[in-house]
MDAnalysis code that builds the backbone (N, CA, C; Angstrom):
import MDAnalysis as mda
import numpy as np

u = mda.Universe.empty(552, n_residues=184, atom_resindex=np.repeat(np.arange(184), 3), trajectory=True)
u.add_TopologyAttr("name", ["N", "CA", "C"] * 184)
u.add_TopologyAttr("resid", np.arange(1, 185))
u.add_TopologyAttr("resname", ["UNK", "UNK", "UNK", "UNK", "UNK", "UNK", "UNK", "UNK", "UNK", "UNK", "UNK", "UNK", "UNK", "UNK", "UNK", "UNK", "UNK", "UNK", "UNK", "UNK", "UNK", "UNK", "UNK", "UNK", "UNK", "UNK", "UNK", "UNK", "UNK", "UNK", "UNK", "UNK", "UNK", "UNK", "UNK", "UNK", "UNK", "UNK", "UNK", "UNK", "UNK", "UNK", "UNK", "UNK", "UNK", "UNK", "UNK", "UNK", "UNK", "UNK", "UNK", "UNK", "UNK", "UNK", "UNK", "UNK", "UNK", "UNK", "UNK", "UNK", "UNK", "UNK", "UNK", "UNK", "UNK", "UNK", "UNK", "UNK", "UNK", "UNK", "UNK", "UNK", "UNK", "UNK", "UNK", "UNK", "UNK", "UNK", "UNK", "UNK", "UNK", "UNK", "UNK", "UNK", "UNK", "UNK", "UNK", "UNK", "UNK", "UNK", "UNK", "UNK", "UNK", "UNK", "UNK", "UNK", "UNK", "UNK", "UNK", "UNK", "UNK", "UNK", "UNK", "UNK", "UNK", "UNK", "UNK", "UNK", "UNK", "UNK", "UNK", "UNK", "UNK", "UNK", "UNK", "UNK", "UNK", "UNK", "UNK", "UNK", "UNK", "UNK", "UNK", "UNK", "UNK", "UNK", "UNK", "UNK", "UNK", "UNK", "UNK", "UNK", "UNK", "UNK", "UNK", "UNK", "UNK", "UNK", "UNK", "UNK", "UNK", "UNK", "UNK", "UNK", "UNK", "UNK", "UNK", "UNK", "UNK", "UNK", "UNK", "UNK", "UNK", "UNK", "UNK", "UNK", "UNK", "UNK", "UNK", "UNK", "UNK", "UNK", "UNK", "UNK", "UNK", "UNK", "UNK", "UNK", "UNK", "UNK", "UNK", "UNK", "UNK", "UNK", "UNK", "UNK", "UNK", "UNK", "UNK", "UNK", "UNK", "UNK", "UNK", "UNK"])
u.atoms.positions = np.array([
    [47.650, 21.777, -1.376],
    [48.307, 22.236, -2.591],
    [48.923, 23.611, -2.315],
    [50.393, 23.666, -2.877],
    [50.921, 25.374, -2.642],
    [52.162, 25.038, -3.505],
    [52.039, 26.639, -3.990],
    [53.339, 27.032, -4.767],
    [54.102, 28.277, -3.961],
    [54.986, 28.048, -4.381],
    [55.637, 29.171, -3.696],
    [56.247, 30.310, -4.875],
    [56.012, 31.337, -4.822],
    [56.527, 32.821, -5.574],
    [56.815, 33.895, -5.086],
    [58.409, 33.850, -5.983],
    [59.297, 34.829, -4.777],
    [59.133, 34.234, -3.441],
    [59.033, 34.969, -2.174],
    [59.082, 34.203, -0.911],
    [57.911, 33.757, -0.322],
    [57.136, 34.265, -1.151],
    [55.234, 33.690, -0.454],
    [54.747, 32.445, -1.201],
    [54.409, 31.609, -0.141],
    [53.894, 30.691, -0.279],
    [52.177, 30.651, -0.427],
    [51.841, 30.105, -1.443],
    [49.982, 30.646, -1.589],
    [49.663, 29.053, -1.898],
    [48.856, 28.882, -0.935],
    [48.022, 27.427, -0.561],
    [46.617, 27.488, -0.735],
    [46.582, 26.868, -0.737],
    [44.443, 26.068, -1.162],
    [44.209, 25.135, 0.198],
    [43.173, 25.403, 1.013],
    [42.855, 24.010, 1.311],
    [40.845, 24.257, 1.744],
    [40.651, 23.568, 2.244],
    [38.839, 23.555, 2.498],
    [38.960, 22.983, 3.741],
    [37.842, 24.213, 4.460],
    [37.553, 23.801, 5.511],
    [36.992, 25.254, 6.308],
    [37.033, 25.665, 7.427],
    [36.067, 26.346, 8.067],
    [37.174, 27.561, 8.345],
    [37.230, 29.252, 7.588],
    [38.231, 29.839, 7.596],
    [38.146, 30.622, 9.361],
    [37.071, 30.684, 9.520],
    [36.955, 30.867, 11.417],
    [38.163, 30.065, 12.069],
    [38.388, 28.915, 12.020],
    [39.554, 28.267, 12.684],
    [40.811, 28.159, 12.171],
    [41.411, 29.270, 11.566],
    [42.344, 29.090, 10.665],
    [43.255, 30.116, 11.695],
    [44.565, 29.449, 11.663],
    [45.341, 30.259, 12.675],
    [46.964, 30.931, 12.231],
    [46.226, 31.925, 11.854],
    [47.135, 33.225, 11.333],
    [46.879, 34.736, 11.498],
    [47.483, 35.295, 10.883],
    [47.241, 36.865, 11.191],
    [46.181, 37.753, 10.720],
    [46.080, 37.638, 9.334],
    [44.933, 37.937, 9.232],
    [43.921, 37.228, 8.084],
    [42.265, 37.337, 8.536],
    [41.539, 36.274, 7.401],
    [40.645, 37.523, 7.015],
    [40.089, 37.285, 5.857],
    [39.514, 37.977, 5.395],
    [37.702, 37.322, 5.009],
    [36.986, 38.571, 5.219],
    [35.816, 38.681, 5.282],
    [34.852, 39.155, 4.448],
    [34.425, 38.311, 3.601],
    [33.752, 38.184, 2.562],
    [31.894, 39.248, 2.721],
    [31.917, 40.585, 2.739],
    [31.291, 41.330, 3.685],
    [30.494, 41.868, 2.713],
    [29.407, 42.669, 3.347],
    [28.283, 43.268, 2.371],
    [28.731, 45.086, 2.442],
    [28.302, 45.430, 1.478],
    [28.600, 47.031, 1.948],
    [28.486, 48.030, 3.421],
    [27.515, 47.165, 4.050],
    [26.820, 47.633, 5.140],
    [27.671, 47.692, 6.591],
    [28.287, 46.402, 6.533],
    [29.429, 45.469, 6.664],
    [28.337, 44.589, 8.144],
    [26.936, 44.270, 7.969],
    [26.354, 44.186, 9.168],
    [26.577, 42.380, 8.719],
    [26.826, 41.607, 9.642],
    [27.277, 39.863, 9.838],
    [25.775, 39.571, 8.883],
    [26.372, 38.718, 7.568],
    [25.080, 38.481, 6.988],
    [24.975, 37.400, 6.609],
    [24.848, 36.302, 5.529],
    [24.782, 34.533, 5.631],
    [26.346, 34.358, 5.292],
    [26.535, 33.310, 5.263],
    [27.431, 32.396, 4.277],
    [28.540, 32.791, 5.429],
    [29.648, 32.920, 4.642],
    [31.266, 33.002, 5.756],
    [31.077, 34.689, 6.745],
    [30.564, 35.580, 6.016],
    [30.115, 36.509, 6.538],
    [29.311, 36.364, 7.995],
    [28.265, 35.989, 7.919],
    [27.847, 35.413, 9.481],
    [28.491, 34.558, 10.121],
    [29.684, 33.662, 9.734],
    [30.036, 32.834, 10.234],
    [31.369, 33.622, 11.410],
    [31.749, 34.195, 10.458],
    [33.253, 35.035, 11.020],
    [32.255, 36.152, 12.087],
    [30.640, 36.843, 11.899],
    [30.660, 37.793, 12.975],
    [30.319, 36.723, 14.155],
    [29.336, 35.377, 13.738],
    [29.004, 34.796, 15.604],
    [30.253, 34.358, 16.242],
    [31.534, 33.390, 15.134],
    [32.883, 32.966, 15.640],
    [33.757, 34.336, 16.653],
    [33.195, 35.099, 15.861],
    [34.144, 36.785, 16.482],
    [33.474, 37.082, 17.852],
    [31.966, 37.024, 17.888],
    [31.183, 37.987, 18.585],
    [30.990, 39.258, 18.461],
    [30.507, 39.880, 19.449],
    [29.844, 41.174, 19.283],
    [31.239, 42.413, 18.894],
    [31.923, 41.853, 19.700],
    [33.118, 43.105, 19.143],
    [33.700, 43.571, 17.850],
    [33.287, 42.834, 17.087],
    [33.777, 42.634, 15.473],
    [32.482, 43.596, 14.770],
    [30.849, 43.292, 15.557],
    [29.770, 44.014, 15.201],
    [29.932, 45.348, 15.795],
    [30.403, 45.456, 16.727],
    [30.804, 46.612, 17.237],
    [31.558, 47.909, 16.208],
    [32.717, 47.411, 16.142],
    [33.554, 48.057, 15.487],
    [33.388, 48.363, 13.792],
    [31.891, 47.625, 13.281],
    [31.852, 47.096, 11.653],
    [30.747, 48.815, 11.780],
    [29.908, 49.190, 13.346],
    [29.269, 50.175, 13.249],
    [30.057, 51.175, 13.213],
    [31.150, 51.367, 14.057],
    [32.164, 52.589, 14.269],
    [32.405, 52.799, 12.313],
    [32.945, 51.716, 11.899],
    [32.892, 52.213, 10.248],
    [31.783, 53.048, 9.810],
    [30.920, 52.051, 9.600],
    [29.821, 52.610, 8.838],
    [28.956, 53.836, 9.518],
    [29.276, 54.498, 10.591],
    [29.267, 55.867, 11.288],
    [30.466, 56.828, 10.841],
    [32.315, 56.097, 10.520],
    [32.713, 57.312, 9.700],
    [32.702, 57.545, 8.614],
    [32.601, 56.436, 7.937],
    [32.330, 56.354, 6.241],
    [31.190, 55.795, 5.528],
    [30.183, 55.441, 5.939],
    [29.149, 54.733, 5.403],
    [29.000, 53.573, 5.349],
    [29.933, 53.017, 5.501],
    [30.316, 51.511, 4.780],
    [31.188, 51.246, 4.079],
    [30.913, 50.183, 3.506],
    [32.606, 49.824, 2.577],
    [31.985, 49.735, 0.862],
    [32.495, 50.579, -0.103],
    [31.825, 50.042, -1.519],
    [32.475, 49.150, -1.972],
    [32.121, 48.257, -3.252],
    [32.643, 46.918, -3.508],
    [33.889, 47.215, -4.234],
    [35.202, 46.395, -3.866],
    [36.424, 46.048, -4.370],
    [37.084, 46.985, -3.304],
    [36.402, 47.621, -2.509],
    [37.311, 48.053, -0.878],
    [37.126, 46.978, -0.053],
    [38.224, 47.455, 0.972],
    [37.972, 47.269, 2.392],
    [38.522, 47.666, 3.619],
    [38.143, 47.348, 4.873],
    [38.355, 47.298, 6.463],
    [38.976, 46.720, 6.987],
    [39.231, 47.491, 8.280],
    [40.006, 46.352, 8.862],
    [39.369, 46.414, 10.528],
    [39.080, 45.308, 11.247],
    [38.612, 45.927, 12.340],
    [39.657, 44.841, 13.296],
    [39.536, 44.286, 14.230],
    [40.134, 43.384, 15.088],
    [39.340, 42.206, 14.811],
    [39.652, 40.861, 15.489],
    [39.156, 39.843, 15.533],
    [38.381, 38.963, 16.428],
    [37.983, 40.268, 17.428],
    [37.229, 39.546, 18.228],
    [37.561, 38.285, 19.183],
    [36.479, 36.997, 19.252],
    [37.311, 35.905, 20.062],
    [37.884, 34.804, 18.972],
    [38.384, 35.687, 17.536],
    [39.290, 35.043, 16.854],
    [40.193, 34.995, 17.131],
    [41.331, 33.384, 17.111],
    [42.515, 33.871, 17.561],
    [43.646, 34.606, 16.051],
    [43.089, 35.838, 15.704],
    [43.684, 35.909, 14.584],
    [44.165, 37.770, 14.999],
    [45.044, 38.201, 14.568],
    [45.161, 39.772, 14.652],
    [44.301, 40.711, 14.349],
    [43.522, 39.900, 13.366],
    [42.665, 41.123, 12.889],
    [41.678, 40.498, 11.505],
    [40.363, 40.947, 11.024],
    [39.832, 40.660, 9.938],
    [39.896, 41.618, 9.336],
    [39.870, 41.541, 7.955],
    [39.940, 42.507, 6.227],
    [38.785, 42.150, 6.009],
    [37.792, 43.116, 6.058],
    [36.325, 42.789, 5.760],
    [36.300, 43.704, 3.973],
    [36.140, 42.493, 2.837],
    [36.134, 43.360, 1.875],
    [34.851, 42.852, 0.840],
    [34.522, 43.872, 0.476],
    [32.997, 43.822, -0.316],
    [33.005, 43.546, -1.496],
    [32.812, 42.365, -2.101],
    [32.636, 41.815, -3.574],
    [31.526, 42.115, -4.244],
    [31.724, 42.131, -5.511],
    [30.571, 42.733, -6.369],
    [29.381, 41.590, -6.708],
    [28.551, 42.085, -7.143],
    [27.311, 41.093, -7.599],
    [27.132, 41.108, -8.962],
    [27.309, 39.608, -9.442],
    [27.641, 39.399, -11.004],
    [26.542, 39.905, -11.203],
    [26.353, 40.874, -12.710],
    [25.222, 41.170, -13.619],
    [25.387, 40.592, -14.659],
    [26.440, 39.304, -15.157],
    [26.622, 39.245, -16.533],
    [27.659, 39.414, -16.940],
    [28.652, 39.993, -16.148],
    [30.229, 40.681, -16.537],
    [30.201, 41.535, -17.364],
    [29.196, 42.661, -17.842],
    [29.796, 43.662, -18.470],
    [29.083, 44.957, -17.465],
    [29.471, 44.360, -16.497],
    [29.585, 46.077, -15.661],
    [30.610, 46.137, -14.350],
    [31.837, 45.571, -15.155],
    [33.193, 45.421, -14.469],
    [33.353, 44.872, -13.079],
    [32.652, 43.841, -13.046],
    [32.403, 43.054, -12.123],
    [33.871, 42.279, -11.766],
    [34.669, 41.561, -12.567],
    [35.976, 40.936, -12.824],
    [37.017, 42.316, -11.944],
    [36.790, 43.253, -12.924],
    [37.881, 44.479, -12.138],
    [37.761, 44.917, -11.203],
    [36.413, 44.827, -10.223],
    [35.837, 44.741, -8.601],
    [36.295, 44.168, -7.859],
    [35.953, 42.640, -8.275],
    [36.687, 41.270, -7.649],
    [38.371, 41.618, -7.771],
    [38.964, 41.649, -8.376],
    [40.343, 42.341, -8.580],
    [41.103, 43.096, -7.086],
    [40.154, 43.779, -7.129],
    [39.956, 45.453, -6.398],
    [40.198, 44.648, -5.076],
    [39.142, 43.437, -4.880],
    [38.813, 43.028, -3.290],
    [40.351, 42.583, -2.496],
    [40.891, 41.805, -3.727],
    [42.025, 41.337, -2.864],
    [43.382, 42.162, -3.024],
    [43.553, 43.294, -3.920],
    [44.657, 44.121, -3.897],
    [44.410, 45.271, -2.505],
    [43.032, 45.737, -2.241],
    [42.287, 46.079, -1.572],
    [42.846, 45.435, 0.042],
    [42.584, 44.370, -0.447],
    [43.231, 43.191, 0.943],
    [44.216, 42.890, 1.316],
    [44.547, 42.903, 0.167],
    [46.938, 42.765, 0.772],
    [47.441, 44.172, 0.624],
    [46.797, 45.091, 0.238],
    [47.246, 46.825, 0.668],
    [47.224, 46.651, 2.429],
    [46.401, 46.531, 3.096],
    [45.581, 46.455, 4.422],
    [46.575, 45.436, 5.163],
    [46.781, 44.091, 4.764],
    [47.465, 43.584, 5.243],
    [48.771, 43.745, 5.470],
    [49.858, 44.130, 4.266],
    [50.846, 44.868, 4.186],
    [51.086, 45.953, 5.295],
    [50.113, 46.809, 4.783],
    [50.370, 48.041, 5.722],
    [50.636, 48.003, 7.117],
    [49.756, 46.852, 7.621],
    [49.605, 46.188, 9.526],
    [50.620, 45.206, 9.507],
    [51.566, 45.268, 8.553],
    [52.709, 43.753, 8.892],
    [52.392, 42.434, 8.547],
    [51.232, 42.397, 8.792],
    [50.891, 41.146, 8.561],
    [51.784, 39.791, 7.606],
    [52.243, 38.541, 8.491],
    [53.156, 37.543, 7.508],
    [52.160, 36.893, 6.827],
    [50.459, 36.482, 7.504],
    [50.161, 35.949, 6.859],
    [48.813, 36.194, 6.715],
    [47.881, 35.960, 5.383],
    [46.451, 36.337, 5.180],
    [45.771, 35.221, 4.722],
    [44.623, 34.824, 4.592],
    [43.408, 33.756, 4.330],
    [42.628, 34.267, 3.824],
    [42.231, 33.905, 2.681],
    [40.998, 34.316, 1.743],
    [40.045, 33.546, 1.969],
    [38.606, 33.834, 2.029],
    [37.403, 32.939, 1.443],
    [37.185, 33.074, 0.420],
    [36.305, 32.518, -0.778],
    [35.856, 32.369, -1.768],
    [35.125, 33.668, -2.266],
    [35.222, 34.816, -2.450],
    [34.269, 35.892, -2.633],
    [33.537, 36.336, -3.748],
    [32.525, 36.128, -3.428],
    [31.203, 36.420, -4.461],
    [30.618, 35.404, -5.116],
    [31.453, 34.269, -4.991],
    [30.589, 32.999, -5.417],
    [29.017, 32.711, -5.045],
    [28.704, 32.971, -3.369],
    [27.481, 32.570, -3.064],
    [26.812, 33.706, -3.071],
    [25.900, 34.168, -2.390],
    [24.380, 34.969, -2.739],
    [25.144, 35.983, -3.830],
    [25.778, 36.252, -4.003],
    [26.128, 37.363, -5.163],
    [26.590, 36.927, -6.488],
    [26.779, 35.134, -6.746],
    [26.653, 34.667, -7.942],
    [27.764, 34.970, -9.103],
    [29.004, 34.841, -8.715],
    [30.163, 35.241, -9.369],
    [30.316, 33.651, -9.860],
    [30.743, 33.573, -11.157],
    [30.803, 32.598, -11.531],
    [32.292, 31.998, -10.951],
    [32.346, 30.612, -10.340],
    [33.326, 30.148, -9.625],
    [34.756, 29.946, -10.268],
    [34.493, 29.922, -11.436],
    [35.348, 29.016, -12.157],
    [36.330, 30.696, -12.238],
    [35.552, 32.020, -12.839],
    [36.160, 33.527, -12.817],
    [36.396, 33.581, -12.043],
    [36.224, 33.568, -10.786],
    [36.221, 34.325, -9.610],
    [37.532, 33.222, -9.039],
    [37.882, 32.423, -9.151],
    [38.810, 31.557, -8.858],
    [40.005, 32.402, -9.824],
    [40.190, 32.120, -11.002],
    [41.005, 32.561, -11.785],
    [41.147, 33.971, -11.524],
    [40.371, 34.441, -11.218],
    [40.726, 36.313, -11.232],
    [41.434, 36.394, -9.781],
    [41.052, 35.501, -8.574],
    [41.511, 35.746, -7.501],
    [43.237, 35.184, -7.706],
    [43.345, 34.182, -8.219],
    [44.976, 33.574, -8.342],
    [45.837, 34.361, -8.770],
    [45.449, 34.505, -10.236],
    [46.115, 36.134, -11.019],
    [46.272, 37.905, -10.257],
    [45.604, 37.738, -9.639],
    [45.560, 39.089, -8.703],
    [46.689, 38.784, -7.977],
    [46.312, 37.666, -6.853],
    [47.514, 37.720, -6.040],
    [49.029, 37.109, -6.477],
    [48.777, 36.251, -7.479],
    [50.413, 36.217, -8.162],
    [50.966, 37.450, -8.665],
    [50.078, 38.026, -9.741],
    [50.509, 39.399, -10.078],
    [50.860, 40.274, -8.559],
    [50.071, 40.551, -7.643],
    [50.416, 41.424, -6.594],
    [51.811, 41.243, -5.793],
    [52.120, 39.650, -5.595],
    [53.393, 39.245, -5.039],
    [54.749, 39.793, -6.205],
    [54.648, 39.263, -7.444],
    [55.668, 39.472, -8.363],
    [55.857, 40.905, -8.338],
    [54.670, 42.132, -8.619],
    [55.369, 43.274, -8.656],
    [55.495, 44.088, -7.602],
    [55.531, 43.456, -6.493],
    [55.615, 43.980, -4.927],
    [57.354, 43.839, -4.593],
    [57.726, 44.744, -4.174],
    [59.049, 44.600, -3.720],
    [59.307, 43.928, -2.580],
    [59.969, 43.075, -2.697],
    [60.140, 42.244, -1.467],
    [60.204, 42.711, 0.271],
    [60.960, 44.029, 0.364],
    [60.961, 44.871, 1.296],
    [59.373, 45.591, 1.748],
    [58.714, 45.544, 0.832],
    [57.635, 46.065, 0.704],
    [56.125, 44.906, 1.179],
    [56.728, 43.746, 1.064],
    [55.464, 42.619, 0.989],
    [56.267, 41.670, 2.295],
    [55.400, 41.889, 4.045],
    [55.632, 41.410, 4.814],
    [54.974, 39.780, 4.841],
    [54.216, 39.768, 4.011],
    [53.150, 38.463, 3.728],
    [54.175, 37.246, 3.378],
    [53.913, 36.191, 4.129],
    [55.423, 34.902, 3.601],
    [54.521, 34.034, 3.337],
    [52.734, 33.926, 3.764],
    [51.822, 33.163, 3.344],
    [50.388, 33.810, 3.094],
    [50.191, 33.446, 1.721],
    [48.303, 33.432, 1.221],
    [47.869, 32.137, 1.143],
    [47.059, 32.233, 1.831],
    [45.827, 30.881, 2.088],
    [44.131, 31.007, 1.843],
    [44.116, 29.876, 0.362],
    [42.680, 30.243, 0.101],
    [41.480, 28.865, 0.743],
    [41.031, 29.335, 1.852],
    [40.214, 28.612, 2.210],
    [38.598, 28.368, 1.760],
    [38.559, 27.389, 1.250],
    [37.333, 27.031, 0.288],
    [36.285, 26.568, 1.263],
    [35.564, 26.435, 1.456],
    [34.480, 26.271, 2.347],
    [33.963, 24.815, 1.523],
    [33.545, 25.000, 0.557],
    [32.959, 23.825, -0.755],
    [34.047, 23.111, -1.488],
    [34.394, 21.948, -1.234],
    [35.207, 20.990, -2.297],
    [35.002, 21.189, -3.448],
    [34.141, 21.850, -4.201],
    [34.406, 22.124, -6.095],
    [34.821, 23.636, -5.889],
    [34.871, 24.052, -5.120],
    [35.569, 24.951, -5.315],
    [37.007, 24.980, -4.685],
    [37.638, 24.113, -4.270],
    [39.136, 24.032, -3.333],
    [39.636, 23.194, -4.639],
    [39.294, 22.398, -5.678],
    [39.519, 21.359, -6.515],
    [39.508, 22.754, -8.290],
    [38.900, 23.786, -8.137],
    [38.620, 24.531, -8.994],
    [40.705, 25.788, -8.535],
    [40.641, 26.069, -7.191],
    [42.024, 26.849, -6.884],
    [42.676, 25.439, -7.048],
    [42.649, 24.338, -6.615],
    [43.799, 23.556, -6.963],
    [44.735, 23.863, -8.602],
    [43.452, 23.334, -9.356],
    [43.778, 23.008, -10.544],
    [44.347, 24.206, -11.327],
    [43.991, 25.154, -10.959],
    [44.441, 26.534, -11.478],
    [45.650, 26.878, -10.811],
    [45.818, 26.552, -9.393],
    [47.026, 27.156, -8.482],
    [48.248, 26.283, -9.386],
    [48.198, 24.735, -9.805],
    [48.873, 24.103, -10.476],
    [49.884, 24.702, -11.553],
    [48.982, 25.804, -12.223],
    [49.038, 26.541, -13.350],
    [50.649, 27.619, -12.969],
    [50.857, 28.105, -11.941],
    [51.779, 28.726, -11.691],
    [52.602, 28.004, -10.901],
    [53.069, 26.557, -10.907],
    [54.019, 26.018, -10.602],
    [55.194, 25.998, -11.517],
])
């Protein structure tokens, strides 16, 4: 499934975002930014040690990453340019601006990408698993972010010609479908 707006094309599909072959994917990361379950461990063993390497050089100049930022380090033995390691919030309930965090992660993420050229970026699902973002929000807040981010981005300004949201879980690739529909 993909629509296209203005010149970027933003797709859905499911499957394993480690083998996804573009410029840059993004990394669904803990503050710490140390390889931890879910796509997070998956992207540091797919990467190897060099990705752990460089996640310490961070968190030695800045501490870490707080939630709705992020990093950027290389990709290791990804064949990708580089990972956007960005830190999603942990639902309390939604009234401690949890929605405007999640927000944060992926404007956060196509700032980063932009800036390095990047034509094209890959999302995982963020905050759905151990941090419990409700899927159905966290889907909708991620679509609206990045449609809104493409529309008021100046074209000269937005090197990105593709966003790709890779779902790991079929109710959730069937949850961006049905919504991605929405801006056709």
């Amino acid at each position: 499934m993909q629509v296209r707006i203005n010149h970027v094309v933003i797709s859905v599909s499911t499957g394993d975002i480690t083998a996804w072959k573009g410029d840059i994917i993004v990394n669904a990361s803990n503050s710490g930014l140390y390889g931890g379950g879910g796509v997070d461990g998956a992207i540091h063993r797919a990467g190897g040690p060099q990705i752990a390497a460089e996640c310490a050089v961070i968190r030695q100049k800045q501490g870490g990453v707080m939630p709705g930022e992020a990093a950027f380090t290389t990709a290791g033995r990804l064949p990708n340019l580089g990972i956007i390691h960005t830190v999603g919030p942990i639902w309390k309930g939604g009234g401690a601006g949890e929605e405007a965090t999640l927000a944060r992660c992926y404007i956060s993420s196509l700032d980063l990408a932009c800036a390095r050229g990047a034509r094209s970026i890959a999302f995982p699902n963020i905050s759905t698993g151990i941090y419990n973002f409700p899927k159905k929000l966290a889907c909708e807040t991620a679509l609206s972010t990045v449609v809104d981010y493409v529309q008021s981005t100046e074209p000269d300004k937005l090197p990105l010609d593709t966003i790709t949201f890779i779902c790991f879980e079929p109710d959730n690739a069937r949850l961006y479908e049905e919504t991605l529909k929405t801006y056709i």
